[in-house]
PAVEXTI-281761 format. One record per residue: residue in three letters; x, y, z of N, C-alpha, C in turn. Coordinates in steps of 0.1 Angstrom, whole numbers, padded with zeros to 4 digits, always signed. Example, Ala and Ser with C-alpha at 12.3 -4.5 7.8 and 13.67 -1.06 7.14 Angstrom:
BEGIN
ALA+0132-0057+0078+0123-0045+0078+0132-0033+0078 SER+0128-0022+0071+0137-0011+0071+0129+0000+0079 
***
This chain:
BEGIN
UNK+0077+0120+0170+0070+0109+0163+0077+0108+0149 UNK+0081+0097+0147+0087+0089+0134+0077+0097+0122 UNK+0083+0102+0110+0073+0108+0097+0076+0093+0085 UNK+0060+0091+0077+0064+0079+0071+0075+0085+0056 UNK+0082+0081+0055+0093+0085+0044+0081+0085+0031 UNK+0075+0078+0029+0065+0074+0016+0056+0087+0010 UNK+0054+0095+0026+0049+0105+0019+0054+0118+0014 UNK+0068+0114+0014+0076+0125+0011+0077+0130-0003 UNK+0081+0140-0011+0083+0140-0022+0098+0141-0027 UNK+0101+0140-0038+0123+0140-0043+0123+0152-0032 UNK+0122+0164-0038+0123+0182-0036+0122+0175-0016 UNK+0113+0173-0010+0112+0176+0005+0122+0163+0012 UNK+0130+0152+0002+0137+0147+0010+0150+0154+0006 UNK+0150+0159-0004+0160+0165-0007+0167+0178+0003 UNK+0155+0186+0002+0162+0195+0016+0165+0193+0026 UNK+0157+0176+0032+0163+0176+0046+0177+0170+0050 UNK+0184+0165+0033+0197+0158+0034+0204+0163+0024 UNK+0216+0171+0028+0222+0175+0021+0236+0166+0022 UNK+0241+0163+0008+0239+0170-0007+0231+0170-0011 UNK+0220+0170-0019+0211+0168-0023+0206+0155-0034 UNK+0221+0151-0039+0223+0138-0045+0216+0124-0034 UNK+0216+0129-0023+0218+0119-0011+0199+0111-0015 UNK+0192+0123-0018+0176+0120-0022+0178+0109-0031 UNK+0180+0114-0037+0187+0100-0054+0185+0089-0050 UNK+0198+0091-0034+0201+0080-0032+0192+0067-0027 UNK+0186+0075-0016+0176+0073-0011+0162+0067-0015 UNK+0155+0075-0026+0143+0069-0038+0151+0055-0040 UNK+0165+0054-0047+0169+0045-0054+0164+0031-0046 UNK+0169+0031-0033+0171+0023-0025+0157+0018-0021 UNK+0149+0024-0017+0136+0022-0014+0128+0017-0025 UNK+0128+0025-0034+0119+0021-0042+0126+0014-0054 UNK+0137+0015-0057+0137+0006-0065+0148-0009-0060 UNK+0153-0008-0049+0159-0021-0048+0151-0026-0033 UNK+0138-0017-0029+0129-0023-0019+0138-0029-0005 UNK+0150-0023-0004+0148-0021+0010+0137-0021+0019 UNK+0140-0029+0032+0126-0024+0040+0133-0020+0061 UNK+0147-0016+0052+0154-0010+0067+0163+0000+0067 UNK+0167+0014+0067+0178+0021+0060+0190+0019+0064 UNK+0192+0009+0076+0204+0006+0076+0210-0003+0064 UNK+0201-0007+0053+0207-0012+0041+0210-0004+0034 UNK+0207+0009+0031+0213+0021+0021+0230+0021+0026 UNK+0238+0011+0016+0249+0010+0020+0257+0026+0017 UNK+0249+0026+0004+0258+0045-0001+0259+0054+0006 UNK+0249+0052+0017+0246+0066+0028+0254+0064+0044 UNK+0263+0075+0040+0273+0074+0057+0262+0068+0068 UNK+0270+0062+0076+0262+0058+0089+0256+0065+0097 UNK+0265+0075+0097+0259+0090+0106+0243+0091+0099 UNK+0241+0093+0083+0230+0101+0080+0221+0083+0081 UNK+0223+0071+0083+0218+0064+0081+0207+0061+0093 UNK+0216+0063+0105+0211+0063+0117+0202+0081+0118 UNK+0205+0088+0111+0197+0101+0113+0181+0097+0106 UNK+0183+0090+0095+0171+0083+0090+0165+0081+0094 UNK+0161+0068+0103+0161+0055+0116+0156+0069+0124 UNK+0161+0076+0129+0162+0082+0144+0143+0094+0134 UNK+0143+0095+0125+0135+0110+0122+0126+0097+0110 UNK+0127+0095+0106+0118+0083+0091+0111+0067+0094 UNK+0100+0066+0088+0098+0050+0092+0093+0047+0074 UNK+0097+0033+0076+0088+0025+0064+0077+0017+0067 UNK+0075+0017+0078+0066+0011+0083+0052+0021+0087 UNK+0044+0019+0075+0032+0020+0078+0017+0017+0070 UNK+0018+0007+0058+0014+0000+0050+0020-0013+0051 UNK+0012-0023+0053+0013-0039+0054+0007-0045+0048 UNK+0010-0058+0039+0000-0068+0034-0009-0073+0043 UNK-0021-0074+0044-0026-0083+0052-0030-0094+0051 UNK-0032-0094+0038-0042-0104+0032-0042-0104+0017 UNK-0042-0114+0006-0046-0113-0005-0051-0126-0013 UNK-0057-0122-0023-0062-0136-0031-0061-0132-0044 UNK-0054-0147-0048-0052-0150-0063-0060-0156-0073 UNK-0064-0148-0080-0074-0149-0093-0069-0165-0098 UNK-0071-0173-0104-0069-0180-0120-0065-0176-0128 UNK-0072-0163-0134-0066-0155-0142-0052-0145-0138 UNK-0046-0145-0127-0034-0140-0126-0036-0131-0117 UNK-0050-0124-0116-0050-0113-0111-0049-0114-0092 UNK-0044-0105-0086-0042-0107-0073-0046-0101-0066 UNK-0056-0097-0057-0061-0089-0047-0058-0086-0037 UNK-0052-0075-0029-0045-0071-0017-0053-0067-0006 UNK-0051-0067+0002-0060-0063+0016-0045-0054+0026 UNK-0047-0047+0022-0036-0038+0035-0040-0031+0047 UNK-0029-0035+0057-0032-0027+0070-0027-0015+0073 UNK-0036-0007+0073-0027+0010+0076-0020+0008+0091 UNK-0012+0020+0095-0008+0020+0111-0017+0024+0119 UNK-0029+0027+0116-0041+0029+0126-0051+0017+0126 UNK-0047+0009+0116-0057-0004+0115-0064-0004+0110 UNK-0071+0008+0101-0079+0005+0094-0070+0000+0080 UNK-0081-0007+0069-0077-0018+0061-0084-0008+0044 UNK-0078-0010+0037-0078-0011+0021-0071-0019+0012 UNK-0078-0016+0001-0074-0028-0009-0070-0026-0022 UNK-0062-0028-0030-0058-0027-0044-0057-0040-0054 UNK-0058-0042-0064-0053-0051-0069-0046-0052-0083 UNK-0037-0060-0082-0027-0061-0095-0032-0071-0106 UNK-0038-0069-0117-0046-0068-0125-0033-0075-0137 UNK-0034-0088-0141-0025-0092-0155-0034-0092-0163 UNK-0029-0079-0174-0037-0079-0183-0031-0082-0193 UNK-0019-0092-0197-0011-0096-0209-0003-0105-0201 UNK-0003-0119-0204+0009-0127-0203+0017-0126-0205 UNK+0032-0130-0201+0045-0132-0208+0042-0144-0221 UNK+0053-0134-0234+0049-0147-0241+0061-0151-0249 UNK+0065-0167-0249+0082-0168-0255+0078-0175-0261 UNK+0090-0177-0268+0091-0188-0283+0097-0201-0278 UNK+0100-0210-0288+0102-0223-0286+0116-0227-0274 UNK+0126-0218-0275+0137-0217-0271+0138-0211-0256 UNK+0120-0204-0253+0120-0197-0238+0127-0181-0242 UNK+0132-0179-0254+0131-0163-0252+0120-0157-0248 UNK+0124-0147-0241+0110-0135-0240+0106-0128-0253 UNK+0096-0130-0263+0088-0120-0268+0079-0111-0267 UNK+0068-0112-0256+0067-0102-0253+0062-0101-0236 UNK+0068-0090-0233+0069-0091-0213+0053-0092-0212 UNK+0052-0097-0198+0036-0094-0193+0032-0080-0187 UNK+0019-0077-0191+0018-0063-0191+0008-0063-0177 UNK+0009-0050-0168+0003-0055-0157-0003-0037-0154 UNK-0017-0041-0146-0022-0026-0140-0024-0030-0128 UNK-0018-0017-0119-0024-0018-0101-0036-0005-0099 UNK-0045-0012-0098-0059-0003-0094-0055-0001-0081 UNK-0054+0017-0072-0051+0018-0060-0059+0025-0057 UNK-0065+0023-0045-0075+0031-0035-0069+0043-0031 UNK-0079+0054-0029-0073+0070-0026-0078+0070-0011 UNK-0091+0064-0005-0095+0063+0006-0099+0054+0018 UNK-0099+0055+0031-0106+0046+0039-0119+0045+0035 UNK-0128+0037+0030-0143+0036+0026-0144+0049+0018 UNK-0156+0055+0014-0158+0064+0003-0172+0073+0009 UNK-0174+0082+0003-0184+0090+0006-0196+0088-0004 UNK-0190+0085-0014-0202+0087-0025-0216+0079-0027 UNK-0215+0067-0024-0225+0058-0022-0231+0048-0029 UNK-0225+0051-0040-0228+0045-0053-0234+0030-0052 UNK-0250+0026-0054-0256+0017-0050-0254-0001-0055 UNK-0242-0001-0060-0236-0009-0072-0227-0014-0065 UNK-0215-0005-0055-0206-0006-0049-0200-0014-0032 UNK-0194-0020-0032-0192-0028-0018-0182-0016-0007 UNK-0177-0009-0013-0166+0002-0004-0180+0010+0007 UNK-0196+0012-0003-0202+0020+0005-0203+0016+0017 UNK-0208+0001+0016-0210-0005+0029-0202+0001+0040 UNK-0187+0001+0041-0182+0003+0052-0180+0016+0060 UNK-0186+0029+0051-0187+0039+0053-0177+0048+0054 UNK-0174+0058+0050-0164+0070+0051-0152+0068+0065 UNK-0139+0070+0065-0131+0068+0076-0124+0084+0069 UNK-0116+0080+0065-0105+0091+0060-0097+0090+0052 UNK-0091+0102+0046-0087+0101+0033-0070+0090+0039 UNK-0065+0085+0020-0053+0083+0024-0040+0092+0022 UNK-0028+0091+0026-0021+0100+0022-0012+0098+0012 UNK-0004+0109+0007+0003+0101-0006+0012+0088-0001 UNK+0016+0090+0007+0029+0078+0013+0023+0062+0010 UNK+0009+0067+0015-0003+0054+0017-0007+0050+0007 UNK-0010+0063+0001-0012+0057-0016+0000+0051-0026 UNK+0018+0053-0025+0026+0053-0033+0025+0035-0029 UNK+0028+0036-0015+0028+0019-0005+0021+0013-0012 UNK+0009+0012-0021+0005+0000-0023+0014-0005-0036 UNK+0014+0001-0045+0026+0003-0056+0040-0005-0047 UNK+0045+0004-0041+0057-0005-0035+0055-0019-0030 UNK+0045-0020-0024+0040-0033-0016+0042-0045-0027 UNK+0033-0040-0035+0027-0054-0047+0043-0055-0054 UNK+0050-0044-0055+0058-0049-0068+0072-0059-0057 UNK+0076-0051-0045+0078-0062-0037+0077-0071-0039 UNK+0060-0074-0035+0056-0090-0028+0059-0098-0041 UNK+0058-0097-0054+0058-0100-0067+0075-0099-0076 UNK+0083-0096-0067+0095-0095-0069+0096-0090-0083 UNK+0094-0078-0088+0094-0077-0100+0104-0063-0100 UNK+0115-0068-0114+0123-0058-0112+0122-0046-0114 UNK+0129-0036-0113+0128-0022-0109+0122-0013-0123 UNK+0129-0017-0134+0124-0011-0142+0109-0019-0153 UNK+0106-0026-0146+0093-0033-0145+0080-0023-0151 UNK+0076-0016-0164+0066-0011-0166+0052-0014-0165 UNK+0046-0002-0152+0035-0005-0148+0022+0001-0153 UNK+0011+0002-0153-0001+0014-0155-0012+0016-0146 UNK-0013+0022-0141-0022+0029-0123-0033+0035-0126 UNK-0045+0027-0121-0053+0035-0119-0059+0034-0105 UNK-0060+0050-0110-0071+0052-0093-0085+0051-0095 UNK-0084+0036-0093-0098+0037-0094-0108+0023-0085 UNK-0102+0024-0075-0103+0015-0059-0111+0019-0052 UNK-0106+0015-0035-0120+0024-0027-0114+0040-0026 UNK-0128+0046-0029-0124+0060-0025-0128+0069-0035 UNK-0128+0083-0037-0130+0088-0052-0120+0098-0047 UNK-0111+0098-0061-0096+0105-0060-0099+0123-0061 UNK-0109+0126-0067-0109+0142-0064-0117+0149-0050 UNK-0120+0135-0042-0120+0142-0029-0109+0141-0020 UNK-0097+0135-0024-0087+0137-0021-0072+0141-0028 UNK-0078+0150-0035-0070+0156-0049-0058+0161-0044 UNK-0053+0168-0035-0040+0173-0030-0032+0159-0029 UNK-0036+0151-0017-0026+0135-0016-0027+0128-0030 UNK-0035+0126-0041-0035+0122-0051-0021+0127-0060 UNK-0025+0138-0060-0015+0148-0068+0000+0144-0064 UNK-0001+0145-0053+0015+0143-0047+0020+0129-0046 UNK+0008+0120-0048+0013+0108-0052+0020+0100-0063 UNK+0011+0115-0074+0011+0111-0089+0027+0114-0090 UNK+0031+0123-0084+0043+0128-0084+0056+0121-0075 UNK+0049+0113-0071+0057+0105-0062+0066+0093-0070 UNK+0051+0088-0072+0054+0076-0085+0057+0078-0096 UNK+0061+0090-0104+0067+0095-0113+0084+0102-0115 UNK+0087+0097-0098+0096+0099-0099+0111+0092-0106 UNK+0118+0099-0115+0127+0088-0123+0138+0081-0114 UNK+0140+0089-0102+0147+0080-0091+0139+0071-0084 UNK+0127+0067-0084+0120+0058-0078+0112+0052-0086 UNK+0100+0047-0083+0091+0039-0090+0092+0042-0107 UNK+0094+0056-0112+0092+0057-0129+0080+0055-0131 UNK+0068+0056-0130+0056+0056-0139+0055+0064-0141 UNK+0056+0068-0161+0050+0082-0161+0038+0086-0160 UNK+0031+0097-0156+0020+0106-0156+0014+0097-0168 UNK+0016+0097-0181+0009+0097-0190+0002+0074-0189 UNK+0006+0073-0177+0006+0055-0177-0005+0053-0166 UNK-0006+0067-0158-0012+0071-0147-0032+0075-0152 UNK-0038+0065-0146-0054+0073-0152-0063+0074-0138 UNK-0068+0090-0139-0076+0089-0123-0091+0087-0128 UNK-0095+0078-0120-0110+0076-0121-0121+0084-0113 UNK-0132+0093-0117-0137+0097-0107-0151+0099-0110 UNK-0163+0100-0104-0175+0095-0102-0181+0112-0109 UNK-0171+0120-0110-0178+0128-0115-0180+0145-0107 UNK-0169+0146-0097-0173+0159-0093-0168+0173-0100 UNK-0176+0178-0112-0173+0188-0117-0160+0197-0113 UNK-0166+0202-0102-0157+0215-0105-0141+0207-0098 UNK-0140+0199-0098-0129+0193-0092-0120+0187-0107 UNK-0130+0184-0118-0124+0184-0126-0119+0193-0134 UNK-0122+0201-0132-0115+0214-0137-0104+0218-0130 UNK-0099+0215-0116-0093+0216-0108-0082+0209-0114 UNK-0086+0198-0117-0073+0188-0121-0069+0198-0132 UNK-0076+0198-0140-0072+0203-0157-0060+0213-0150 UNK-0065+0224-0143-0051+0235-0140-0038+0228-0134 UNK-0044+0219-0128-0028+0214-0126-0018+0209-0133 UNK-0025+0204-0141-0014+0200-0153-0003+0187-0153 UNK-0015+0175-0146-0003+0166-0145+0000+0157-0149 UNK-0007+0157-0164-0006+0147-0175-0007+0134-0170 UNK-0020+0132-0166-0023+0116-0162-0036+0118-0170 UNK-0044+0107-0175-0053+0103-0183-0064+0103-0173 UNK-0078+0107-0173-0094+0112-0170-0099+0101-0174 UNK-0104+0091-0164-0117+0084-0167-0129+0089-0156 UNK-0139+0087-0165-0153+0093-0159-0162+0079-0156 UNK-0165+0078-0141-0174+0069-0142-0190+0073-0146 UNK-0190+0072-0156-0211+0075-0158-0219+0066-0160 UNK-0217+0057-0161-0227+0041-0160-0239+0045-0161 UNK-0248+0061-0169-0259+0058-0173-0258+0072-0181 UNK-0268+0072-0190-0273+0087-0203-0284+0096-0196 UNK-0287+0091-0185-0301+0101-0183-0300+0103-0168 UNK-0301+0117-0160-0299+0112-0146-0310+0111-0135 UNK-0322+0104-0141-0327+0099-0130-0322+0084-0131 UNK-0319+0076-0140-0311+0066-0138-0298+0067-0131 UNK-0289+0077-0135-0279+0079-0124-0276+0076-0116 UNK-0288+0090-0110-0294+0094-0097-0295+0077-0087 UNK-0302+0072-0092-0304+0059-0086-0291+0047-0082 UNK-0284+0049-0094-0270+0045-0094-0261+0052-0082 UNK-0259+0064-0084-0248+0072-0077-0255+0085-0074 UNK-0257+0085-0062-0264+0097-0055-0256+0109-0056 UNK-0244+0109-0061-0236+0125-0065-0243+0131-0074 UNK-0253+0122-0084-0255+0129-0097-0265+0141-0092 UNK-0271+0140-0077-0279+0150-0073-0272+0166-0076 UNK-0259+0163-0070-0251+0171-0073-0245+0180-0085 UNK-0242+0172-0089-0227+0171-0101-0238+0165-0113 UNK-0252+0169-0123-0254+0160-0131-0251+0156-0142 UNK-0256+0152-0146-0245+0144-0163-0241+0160-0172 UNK-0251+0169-0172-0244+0181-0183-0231+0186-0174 UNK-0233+0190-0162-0222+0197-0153-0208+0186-0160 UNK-0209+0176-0156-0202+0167-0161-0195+0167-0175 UNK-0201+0168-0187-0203+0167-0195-0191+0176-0201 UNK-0197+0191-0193-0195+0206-0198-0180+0206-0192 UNK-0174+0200-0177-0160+0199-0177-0153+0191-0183 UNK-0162+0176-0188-0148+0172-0195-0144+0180-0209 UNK-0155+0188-0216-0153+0199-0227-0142+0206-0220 UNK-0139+0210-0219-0133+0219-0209-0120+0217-0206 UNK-0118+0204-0205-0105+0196-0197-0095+0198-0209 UNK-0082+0197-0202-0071+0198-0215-0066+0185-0218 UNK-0069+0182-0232-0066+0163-0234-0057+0164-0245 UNK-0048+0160-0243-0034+0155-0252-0043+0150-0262 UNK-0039+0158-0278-0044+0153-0286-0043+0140-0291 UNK-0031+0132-0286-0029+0115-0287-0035+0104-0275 UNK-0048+0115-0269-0053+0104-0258-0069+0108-0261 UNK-0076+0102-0251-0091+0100-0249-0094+0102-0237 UNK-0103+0112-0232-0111+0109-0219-0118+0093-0221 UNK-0118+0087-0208-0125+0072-0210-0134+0077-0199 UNK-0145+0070-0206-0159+0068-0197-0161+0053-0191 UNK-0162+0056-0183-0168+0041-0173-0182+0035-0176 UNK-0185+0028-0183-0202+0025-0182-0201+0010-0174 UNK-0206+0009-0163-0205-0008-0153-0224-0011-0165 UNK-0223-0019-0168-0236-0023-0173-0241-0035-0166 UNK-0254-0029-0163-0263-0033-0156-0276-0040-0161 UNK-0279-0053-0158-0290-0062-0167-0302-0054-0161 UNK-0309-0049-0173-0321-0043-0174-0323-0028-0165 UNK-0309-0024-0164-0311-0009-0159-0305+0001-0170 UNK-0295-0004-0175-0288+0009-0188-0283-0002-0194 UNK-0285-0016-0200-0281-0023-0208-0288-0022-0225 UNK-0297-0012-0225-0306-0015-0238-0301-0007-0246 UNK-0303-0012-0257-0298-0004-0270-0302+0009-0276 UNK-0316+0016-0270-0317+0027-0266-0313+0035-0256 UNK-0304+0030-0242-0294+0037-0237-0283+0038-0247 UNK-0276+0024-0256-0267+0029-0261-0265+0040-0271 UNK-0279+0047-0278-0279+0052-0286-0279+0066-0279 UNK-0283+0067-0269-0281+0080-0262-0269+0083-0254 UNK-0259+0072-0251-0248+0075-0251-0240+0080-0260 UNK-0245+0076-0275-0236+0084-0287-0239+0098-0287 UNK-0251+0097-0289-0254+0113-0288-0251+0123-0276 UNK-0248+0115-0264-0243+0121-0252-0230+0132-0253 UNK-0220+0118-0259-0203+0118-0260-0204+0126-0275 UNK-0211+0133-0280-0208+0134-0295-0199+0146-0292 UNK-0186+0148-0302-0178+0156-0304-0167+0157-0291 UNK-0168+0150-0282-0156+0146-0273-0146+0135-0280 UNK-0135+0137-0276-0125+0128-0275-0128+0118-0268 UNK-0138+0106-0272-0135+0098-0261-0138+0081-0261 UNK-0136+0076-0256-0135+0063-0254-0144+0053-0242 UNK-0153+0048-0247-0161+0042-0236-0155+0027-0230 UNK-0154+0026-0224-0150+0009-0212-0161+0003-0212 UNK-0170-0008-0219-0183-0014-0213-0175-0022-0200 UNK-0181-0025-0191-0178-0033-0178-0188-0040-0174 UNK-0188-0055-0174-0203-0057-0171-0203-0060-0153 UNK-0213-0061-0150-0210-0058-0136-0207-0071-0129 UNK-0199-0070-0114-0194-0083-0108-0201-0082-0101 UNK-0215-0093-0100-0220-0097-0088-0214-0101-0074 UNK-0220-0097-0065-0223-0098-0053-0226-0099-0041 UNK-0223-0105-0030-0231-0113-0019-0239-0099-0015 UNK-0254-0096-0015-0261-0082-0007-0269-0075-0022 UNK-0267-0078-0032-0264-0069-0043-0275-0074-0055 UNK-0285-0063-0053-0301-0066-0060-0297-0066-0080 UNK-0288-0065-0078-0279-0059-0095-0275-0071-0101 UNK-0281-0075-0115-0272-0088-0119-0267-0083-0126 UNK-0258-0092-0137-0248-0093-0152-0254-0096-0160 UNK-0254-0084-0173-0262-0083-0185-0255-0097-0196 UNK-0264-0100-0201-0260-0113-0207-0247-0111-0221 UNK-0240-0115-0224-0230-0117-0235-0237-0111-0246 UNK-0246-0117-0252-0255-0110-0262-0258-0094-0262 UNK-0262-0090-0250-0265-0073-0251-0257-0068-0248 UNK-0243-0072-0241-0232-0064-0243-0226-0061-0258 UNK-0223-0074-0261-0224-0075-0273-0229-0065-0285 UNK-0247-0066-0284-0252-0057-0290-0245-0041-0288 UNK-0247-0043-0275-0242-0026-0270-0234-0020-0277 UNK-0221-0026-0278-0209-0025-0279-0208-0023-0296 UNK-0219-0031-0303-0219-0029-0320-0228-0016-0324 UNK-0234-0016-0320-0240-0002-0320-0231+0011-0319 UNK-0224+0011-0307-0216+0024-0303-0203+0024-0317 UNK-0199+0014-0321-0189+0011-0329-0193+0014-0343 UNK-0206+0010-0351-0213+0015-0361-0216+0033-0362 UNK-0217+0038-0350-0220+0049-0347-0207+0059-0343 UNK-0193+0056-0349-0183+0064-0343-0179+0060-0336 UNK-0181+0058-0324-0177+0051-0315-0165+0048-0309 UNK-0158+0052-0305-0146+0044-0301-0151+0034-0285 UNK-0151+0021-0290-0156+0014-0274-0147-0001-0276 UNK-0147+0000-0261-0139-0017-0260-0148-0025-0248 UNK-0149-0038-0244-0156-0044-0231-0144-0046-0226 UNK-0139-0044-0214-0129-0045-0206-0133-0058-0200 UNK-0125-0068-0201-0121-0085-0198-0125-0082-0183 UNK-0135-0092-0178-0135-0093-0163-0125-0098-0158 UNK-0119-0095-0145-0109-0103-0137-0112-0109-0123 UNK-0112-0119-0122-0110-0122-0107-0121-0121-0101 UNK-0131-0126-0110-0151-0129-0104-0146-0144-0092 UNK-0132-0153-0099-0137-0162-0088-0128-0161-0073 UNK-0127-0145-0071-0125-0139-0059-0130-0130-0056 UNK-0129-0122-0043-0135-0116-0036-0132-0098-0047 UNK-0139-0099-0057-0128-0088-0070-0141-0077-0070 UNK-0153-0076-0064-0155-0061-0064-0150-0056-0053 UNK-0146-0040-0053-0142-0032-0044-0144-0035-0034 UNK-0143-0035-0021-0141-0036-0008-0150-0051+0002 UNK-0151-0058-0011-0154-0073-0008-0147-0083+0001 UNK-0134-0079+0001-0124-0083+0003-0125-0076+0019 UNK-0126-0068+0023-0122-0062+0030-0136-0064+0041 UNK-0148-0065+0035-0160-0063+0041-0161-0077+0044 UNK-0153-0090+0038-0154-0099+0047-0141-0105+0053 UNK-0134-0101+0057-0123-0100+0064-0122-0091+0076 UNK-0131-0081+0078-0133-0071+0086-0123-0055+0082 UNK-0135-0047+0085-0129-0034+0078-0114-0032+0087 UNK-0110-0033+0097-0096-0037+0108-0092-0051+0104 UNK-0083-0051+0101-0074-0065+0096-0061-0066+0112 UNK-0063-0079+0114-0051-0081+0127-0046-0098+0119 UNK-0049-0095+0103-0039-0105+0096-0027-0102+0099 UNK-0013-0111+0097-0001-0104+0094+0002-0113+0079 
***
């Protein structure tokens, strides 16, 4: 059986082709001049080209489907080789912007949110990925592919600077090994180039996994989804807090080793008349007091199924001046792509969780 090349790392294609320059050669071709056959790696003898072909595939991430925001932003629907379906999307968060003459002043700046899993375990009652229920994790190859896919389909050249987050269907510290090897995949300077530090994992909060990360050491940036200060609110939100609750939480990201030129970011999705009041915001300061950190307000994207509305302009607003008066480091993160299918696995849950798009 054919192994997918994607999930390889430099070091493990490197040993299986000697010289070892031949890997170079190889990342080069693939990922940055997106080949999608190795009989095009013209640099590599025929012999090792056909050895490729005979033992490697690229084939096993497909577009299936996607939709285009107004605002730029683009939503992916992919077909794994077993058929089950995930989704990512490439997120323009800065225009290209030129002067009178059409010079470039400044390039457009762009993030790809990538999913770690088939559907998710956690259940988070806010969420469209719960609906479809747990399948299985993805693997790094699966996870790099969506990164290769979009910059592909978007023709965008190689040294194209990107910023990733994992923060799609799935939660990335229950799949922390393929995560890891991913992060390292796409950090590779013969291939994709994203550094670690452009790299942010999002995760719902399972303690001791965050610690886990901290030892590893792989210089990508910590967001915490906590979308509430108290955990019977949580609790009602995201059924892990049973588990994992806001101090356990709290007490690892203390813990965590943070580059003194960055911020743990906190996720807060705000919610009309569930953690929108200005008394949750005040217990958020006192929550975060003496961390490094940075809150995201998000207000939330309604939903076809979804008893949850969007807190009005005004109380975000308020929120948002409160936390800022108070120390605060906080930003509201620009909605994208409400007039598409733009919560998590929306896309996917009405397309069917199996895609037989091509």
């Amino acid at each position: 059986m054919k192994r997918f090349l994607p999930d390889f790392a430099y070091d493990e294609i490197a040993a299986e082709f000697a010289p070892s320059f031949r890997a170079a050669q190889i990342f080069q071709w693939v990922y940055r001049r997106y080949v999608t056959d190795f009989e095009q790696i013209s640099t590599l003898p025929k012999t090792m080209r056909a050895d490729l072909a005979e033992r490697f595939t690229l084939e096993g991430v497909a577009i299936a489907a996607k939709q285009t925001s107004e605002d730029g932003s683009v939503k992916y629907l992919f077909r794994l080789a077993d058929g089950h379906t995930i989704e990512a999307v490439l997120l323009l968060m800065r225009e290209e912007q030129r002067d009178d003459e059409e010079h470039t002043l400044k390039q457009a700046q762009y993030t790809i949110c990538l999913s770690t899993q088939v559907g998710c375990k956690i259940g988070c009652a806010f969420c469209m990925t719960a609906k479809g229920g747990f399948e299985r994790n993805l693997s790094a190859g699966e996870i790099v592919s969506q990164v290769l896919l979009i910059k592909r389909d978007r023709l965008m050249d190689a040294e194209k600077g990107l910023n990733i987050v994992y923060m799609g269907m799935g939660e990335p510290l229950d799949n922390l090994d393929n995560v890891a090897k991913a992060i390292a995949i796409l950090s590779c300077k013969d291939g994709l180039n994203i550094s670690p530090r452009r790299q942010t994992l999002s995760t719902s909060g399972i303690s001791p996994k965050i610690a886990a990360l901290g030892k590893m050491n792989l210089g990508v940036l910590l967001a915490i989804s906590l979308h509430a200060v108290d955990n019977e609110t949580r609790l009602r939100l995201m059924p892990i807090n049973k588990a994992y609750d806001i101090a356990s939480i709290i007490a690892a990201v203390r813990a965590y080793p943070i580059d003194l030129r960055k911020r743990v970011m906190f996720e807060y999705l705000m919610i009309k008349g569930i953690n929108d009041s200005l008394e949750c915001a005040k217990k958020l300061v006192k929550l975060l007091s003496g961390l490094r950190a940075k809150v995201n307000l998000i207000a939330f994207n309604p939903h076809e199924g979804s008893d949850f509305e969007r807190p009005s302009a005004a109380a975000i607003e308020a929120f948002q001046r409160l936390l800022l008066d108070r120390g605060l480091l906080c930003v509201v993160r620009q909605s994208r792509g409400i007039d598409i299918d733009a919560a998590c696995g929306q896309l996917r849950e009405r397309l069917g969780v199996k895609a037989a798009l091509v």
